[in-house]
C-alpha positions, 0 to 999 in steps of 0.5 A: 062238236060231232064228229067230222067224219059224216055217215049218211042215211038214206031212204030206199032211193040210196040217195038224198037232197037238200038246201043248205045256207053254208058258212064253214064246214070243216074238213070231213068225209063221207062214204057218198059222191055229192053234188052241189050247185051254189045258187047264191053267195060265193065259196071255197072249196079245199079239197085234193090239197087245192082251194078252188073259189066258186060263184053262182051257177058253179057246180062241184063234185066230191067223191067218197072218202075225199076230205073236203071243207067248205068256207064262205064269208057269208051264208051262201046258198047250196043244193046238195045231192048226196048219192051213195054209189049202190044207187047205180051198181046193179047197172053200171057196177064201175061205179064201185071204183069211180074217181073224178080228177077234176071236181069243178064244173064252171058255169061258162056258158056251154050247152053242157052246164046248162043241160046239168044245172036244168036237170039239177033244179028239176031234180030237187023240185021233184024231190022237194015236192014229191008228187006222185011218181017223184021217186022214178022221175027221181030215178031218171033224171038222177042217171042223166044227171050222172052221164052229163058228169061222166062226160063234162069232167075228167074221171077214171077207174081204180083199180081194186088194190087202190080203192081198198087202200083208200077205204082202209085209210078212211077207215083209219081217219075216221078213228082218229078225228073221232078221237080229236073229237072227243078230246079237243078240250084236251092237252092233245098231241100229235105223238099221244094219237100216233102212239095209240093207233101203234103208228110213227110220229113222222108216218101219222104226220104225213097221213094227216096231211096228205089225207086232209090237206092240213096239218095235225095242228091246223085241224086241232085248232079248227076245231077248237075255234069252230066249237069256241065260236058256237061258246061266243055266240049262244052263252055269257061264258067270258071269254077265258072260259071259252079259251079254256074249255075249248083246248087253247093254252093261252089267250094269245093263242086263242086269239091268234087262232081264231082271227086266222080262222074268222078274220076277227078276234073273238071279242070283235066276233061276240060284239058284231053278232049282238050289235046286229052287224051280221044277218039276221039269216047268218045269226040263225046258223049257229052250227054254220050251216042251215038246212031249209025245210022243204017249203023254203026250199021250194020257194027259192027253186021257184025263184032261181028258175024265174031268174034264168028264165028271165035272163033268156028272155032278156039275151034272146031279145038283146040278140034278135035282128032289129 
């Protein structure tokens, strides 16, 4: 598995979007606000030590070098905005410093939530079909999108001190899930990274859990179910082998590890795969998400905009005056 700390790349707009069917994404990082609003299926976000559930329409927001892990039961269908912080610094250099308190924006409704997800959707058909002048109508639609963010959900600046402390410690997890990453196959403990980053047991203890909201352990073995399930789902390996060349000890414990994390032992999870108990479109994401191509994506946007055009059309007519 890559790394779970995510560096991303951009064009020279600094910021970048997409559609994505997302089944689980473990905990990770990356250096970029993102926005997401779920069009279909439902999601669980863990994140600030929370685990918040979202339905269609929902937006959420996560800010740079915040952990954060996605989940869903079945694929569910996102719109992620990704927009590195120098995308607005020229003009509003707080940014740099920018932290929102509340990341969950409810469709509940109000004027606001339907202003932002209009300007959403119109932001990723501009982008998706990038028509001439797409990149300033990007441009513009993109500040709007921001300043309805800055108004709609709480937020507050940090001062210098704390935002270095904060690219300090990411720089720091990065290092280290790097580390888990490269070794999870391994016999790994806690003591092994605390020792090698020169720092106490009891100290990387509370780091780790502070820092990604689970434990050393819990994270050690999502990693290893999540590189297990890939093993179960594209070879023959049995299923020994795949305990074995994934980190786990045992059986029993991989067994056990992994029904917490998919509801299902990994024999019942090979099983209903090839017994077509799973989507056909869940069956294609064997990195558990899926990025659309830019045709799909519009197509589904078109769909989407149809749908809430039809339910106005329906609320206005049940309302009217007979």
């Amino acid at each position: 598995m890559n790394q779970e700390f995510e560096i991303i790349s951009h064009s020279q707009m600094n910021f970048k979007l997409f559609l994505v069917n997302m089944l689980y994404r473990t905990p990770h990082i990356h250096k970029d606000f993102e926005l997401c609003l779920l069009l279909e299926g439902s999601l669980s976000l863990q994140a600030q030590n929370e685990n918040r559930s979202l339905k269609p329409g929902d937006f959420f927001i996560v800010n740079p070098f915040q952990s954060h892990e996605l989940k869903a039961d079945s694929p569910a269908l996102l719109v992620s905005l990704q927009v590195h912080p120098s995308f607005f610094s020229s003009y509003y250099p707080q940014i740099a410093n920018l932290e929102f308190t509340s990341l969950i924006l409810q469709k509940d409704g109000m004027d606001v939530h339907k202003k932002l997800y209009d300007m959403m959707i119109e932001l990723a058909c501009l982008y998706l079909k990038k028509t001439d002048k797409f990149e300033l109508k990007c441009a513009g639609l993109l500040n709007l999108l921001f300043a309805g963010l800055l108004e709609a959900l709480p937020n507050r600046l940090l001062s210098d001190k704390e935002k270095s402390a904060s690219q300090s410690k990411a720089s720091r997890m990065r290092k280290i899930t790097h580390y888990i990453d490269e070794h999870y196959s391994e016999k790994l403990l806690l003591s092994d990274l605390a020792l090698k980053e020169d720092l106490s047991l009891t100290y990387l203890s509370h780091f780790f859990k502070d820092y990604l909201g689970i434990p050393f352990q819990e994270y050690l073995a999502k990693i290893r179910c999540e590189k297990a399930r890939q093993l179960l789902l594209l070879t023959d390996f049995p299923l020994l082998d795949i305990c074995m060349s994934c980190g786990f000890s045992d059986s029993k414990y991989f067994n056990s590890g992994f029904r917490r994390q998919y509801g299902c032992s990994p024999k019942e999870y090979r099983r209903n795969f090839r017994h077509d108990e799973l989507k056909q479109q869940q069956k294609s994401m064997l990195t558990t998400q899926e990025f659309l191509s830019p045709a799909s994506s519009i197509v589904l946007l078109e769909r989407c905009v149809l749908m809430v055009n039809q339910l106005i059309v329906c609320h206005a007519l049940s309302t009217a005056p007979s």
